[in-house]
C-alpha positions as CSV (number, residue, x, y, z in Angstrom):
1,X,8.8,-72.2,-56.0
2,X,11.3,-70.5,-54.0
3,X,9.8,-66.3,-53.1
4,X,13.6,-64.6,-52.6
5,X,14.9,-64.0,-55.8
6,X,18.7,-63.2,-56.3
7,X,18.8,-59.6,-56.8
8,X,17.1,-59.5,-53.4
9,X,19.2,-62.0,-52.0
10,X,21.9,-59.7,-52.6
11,X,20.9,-56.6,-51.4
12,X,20.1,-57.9,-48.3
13,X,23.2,-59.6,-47.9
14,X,25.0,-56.2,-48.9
15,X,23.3,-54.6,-46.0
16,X,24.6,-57.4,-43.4
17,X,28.1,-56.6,-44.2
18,X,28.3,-53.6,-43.0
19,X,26.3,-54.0,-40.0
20,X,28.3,-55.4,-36.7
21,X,28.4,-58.6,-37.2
22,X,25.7,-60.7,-35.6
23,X,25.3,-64.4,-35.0
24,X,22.4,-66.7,-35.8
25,X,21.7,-70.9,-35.4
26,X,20.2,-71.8,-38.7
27,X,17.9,-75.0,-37.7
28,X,17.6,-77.2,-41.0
29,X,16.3,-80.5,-39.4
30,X,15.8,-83.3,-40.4
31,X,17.9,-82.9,-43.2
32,X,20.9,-81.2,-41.3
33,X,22.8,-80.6,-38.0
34,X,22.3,-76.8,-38.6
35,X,25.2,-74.0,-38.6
36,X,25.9,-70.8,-37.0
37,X,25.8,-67.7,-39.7
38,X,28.5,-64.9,-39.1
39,X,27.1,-62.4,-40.9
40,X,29.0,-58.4,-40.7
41,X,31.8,-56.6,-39.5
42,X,33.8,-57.8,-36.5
43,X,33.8,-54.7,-33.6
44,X,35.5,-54.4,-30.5
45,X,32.6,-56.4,-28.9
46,X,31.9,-59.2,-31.6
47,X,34.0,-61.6,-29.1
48,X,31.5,-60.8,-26.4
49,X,28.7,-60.7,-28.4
50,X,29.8,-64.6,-29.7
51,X,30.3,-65.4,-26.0
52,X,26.7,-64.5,-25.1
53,X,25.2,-66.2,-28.6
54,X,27.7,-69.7,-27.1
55,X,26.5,-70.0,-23.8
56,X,24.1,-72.7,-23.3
57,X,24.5,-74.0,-26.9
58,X,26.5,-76.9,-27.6
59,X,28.3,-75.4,-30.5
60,X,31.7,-78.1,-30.2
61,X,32.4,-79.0,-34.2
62,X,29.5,-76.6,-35.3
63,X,30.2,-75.2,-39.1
64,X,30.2,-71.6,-39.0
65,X,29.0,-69.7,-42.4
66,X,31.1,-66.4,-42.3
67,X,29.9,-63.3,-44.7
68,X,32.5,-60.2,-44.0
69,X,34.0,-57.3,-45.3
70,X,36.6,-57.9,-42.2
71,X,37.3,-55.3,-39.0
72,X,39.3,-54.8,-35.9
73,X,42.4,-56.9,-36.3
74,X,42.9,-57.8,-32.4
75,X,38.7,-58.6,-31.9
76,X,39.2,-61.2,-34.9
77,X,42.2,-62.8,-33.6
78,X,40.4,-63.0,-30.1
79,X,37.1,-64.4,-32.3
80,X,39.0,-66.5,-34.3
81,X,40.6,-68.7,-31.0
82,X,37.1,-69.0,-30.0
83,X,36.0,-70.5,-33.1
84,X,39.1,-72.6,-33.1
85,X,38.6,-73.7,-29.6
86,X,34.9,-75.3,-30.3
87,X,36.9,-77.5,-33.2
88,X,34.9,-75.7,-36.2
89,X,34.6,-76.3,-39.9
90,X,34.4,-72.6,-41.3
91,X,33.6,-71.8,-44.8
92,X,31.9,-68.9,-46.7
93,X,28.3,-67.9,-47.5
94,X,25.3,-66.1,-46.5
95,X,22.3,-68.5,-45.2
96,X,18.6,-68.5,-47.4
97,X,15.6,-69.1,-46.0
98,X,13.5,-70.3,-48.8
99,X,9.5,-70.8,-48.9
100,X,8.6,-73.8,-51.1
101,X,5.2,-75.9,-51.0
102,X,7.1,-78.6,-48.8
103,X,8.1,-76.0,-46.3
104,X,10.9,-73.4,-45.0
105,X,14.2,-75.0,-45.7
106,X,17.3,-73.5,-44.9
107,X,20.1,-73.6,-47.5
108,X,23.5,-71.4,-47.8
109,X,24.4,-69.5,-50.6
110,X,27.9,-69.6,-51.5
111,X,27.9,-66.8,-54.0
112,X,29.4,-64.2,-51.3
113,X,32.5,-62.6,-49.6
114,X,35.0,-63.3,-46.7
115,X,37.3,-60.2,-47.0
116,X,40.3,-58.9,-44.9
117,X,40.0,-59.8,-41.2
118,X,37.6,-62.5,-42.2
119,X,39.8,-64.0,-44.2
120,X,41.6,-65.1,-41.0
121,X,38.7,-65.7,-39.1
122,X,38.1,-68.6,-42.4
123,X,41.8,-69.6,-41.4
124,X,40.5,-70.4,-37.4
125,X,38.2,-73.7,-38.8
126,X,40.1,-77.0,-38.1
127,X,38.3,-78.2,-41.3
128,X,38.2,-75.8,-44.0
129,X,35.8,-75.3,-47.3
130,X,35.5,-72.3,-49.8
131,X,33.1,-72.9,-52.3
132,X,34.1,-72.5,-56.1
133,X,31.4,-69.2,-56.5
134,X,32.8,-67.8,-53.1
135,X,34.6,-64.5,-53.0
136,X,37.8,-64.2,-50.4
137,X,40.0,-61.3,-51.1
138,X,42.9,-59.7,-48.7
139,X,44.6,-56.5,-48.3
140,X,46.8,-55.0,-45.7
141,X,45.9,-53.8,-42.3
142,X,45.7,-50.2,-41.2
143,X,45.0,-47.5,-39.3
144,X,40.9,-47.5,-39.0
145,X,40.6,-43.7,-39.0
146,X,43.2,-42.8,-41.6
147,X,42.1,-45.6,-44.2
148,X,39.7,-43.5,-46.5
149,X,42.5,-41.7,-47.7
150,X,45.9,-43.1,-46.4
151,X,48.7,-41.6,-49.0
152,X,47.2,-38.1,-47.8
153,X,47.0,-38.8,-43.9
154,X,49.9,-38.2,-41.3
155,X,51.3,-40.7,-38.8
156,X,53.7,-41.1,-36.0
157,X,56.1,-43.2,-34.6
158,X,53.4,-44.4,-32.2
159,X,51.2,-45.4,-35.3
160,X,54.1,-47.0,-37.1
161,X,54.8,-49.2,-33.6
162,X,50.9,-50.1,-33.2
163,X,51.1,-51.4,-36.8
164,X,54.1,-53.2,-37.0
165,X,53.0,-54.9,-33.6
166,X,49.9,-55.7,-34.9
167,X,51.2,-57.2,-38.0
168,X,53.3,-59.4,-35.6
169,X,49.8,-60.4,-33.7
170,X,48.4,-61.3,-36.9
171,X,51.8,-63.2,-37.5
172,X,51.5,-65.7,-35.0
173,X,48.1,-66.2,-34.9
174,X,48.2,-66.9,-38.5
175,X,51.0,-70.2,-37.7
176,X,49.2,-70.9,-34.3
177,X,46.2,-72.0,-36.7
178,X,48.1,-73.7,-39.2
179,X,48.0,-71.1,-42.1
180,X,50.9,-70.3,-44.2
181,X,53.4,-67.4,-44.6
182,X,52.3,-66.9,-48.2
183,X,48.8,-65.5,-46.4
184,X,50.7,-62.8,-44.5
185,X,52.6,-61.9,-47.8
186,X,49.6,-62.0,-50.2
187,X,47.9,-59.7,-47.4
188,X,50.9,-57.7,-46.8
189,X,51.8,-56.2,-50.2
190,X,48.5,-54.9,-51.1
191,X,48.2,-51.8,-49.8
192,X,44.9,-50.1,-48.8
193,X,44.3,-47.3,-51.4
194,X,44.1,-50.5,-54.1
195,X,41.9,-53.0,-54.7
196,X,41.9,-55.9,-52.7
197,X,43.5,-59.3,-53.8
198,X,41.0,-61.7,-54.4
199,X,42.7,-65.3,-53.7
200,X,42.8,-67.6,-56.7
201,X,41.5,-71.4,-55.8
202,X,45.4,-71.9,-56.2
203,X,46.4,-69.6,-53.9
204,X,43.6,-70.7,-51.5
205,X,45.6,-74.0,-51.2
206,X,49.2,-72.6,-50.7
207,X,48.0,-69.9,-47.9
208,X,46.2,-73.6,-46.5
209,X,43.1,-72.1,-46.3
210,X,41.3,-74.9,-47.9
211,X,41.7,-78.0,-46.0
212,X,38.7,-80.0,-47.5
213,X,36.3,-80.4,-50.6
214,X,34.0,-82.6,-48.7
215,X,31.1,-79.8,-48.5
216,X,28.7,-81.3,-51.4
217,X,26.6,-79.7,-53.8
218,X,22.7,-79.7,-52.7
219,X,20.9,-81.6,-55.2
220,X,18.5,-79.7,-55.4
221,X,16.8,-77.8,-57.9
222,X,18.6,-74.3,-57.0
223,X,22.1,-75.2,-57.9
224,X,24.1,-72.0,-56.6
225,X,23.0,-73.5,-52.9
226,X,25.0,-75.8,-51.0
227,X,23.4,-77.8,-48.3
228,X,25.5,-78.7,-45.6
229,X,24.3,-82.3,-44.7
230,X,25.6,-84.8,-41.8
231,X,27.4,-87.2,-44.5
232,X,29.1,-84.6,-46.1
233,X,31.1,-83.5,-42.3
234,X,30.4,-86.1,-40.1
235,X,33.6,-87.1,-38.5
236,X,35.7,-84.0,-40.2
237,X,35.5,-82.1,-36.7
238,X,38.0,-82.6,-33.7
239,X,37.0,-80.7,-31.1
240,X,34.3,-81.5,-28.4
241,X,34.2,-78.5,-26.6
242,X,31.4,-76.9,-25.2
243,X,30.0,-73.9,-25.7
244,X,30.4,-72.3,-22.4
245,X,31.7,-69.0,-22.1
246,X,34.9,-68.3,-22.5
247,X,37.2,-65.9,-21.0
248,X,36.2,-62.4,-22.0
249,X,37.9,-60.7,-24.3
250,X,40.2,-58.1,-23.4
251,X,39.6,-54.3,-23.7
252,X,41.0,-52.7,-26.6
253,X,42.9,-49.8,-26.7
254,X,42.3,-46.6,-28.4
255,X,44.9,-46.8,-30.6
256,X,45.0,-50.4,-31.4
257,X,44.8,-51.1,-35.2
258,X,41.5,-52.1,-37.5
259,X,41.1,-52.8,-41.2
260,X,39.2,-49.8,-43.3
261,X,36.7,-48.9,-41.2
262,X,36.7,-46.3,-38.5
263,X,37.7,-45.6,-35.0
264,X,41.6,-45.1,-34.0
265,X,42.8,-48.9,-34.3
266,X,43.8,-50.8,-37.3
267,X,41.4,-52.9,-38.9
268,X,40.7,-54.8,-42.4
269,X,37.5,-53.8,-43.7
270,X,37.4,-53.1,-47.2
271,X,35.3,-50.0,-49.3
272,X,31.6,-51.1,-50.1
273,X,31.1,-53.4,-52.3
274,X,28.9,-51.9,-56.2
């Protein structure tokens, strides 16, 4: 009998979205290859911090398991052309480690959330998956330290030019990995003092951020989990590259833009989620 029960499960996986977000190898052999969880908020230093998790591991075609309420625009773009390099399959959910009388094995919820900046950090996997329970939702980006209360906050030319440059970042990195205008326009018209737009398994498909439904269900008896198993994306990866460092991501300007959380730059993170 599994010990974490689901209300647990949550709250913990609450908590790791609004921490920085921080990288882990979940072993599951024999039955798997394993994954990498990307659990939190990306930061100006989440690029470095994957750089330092990569070296040594051979990470080329690894799946990646992101849970995020989003961040800095510019760190995810760097992030997301690292993930893209290594040839990934991305897809969303929060990794379980479950005690059972046959031992400790690791499984991946897909009951959570890939929002705002993640969303385009989900667009960076050559191969694709969102499971049916998952949660990806999209908003605009902002300015970090004015998106509490944006209608009531003042800005500049200077603020109106690190935005709209921004926005053109976000543009070509979103065609550069093979996503779709409709994903800058979904993202673009909803603006931060609403509720975020949470993609329909339609819309999923036009923005092209579901390339596959090759991820099968676990059959086991926990039926919310999905086990990610050698047959089900064996031969779905293209790249073979290495995880060796690469180059370091560059410094970020003060006034660069983030989502909702703080700091002078825009970035995507959304309010807490109840």
């Amino acid at each position: 009998m599994a010990v974490l029960s689901g209300s647990v499960h949550a709250g913990v996986a609450l908590e790791q979205r609004k921490l920085p977000m921080k990288f882990t190898w979940v072993d599951c052999q024999p039955n798997c290859r394993g994954w990498v969880s990307a659990a939190g908020i990306v930061t100006d230093d989440t690029p470095r911090d994957f750089d330092e998790f990569a070296r040594g591991r051979q990470l080329g075609g690894a799946t990646i398991v992101l849970d995020s309420s989003g961040g800095s625009v510019n760190a995810s773009i760097a992030l997301g052309r690292r993930f893209r390099e290594l040839g990934a399959l991305t897809t969303v959910g929060t990794s379980v480690q479950t005690r059972t009388a046959q031992g400790a094995p690791a499984n991946i919820a897909p009951v959570a959330y890939c929002e705002s900046m993640c969303v385009f950090l989900l667009l960076s996997g050559k191969t694709r998956y969102v499971p049916e329970t998952a949660h990806v939702r999209v908003h605009q980006i902002w300015l970090g330290d004015r998106a509490n209360d944006a209608k009531a906050a003042t800005y500049s030319a200077d603020d109106l030019m690190i935005v709209e440059r921004d926005i053109g970042r976000l543009a070509k990195y979103t065609f550069d990995m093979g996503g779709a205008g409709d994903l800058l326009s979904l993202s673009l018209n909803v603006p931060p003092w609403e509720d975020l737009h949470e993609l329909s398994r339609d819309e999923l498909r036009l923005t092209n951020l579901v390339t596959t439904d090759m991820v099968a269900q676990a059959g086991g008896p926990n039926a919310s989990m999905v086990e990610l198993t050698p047959k089900s994306v064996q031969g779905r990866f293209v790249s073979s590259a290495a995880a060796t460092s690469p180059e370091p991501a560059k410094p970020v300007k003060a006034a660069e833009a983030m989502s909702r959380t703080g700091g002078v730059r825009t970035a995507m993170t959304p309010p807490e989620q109840k």
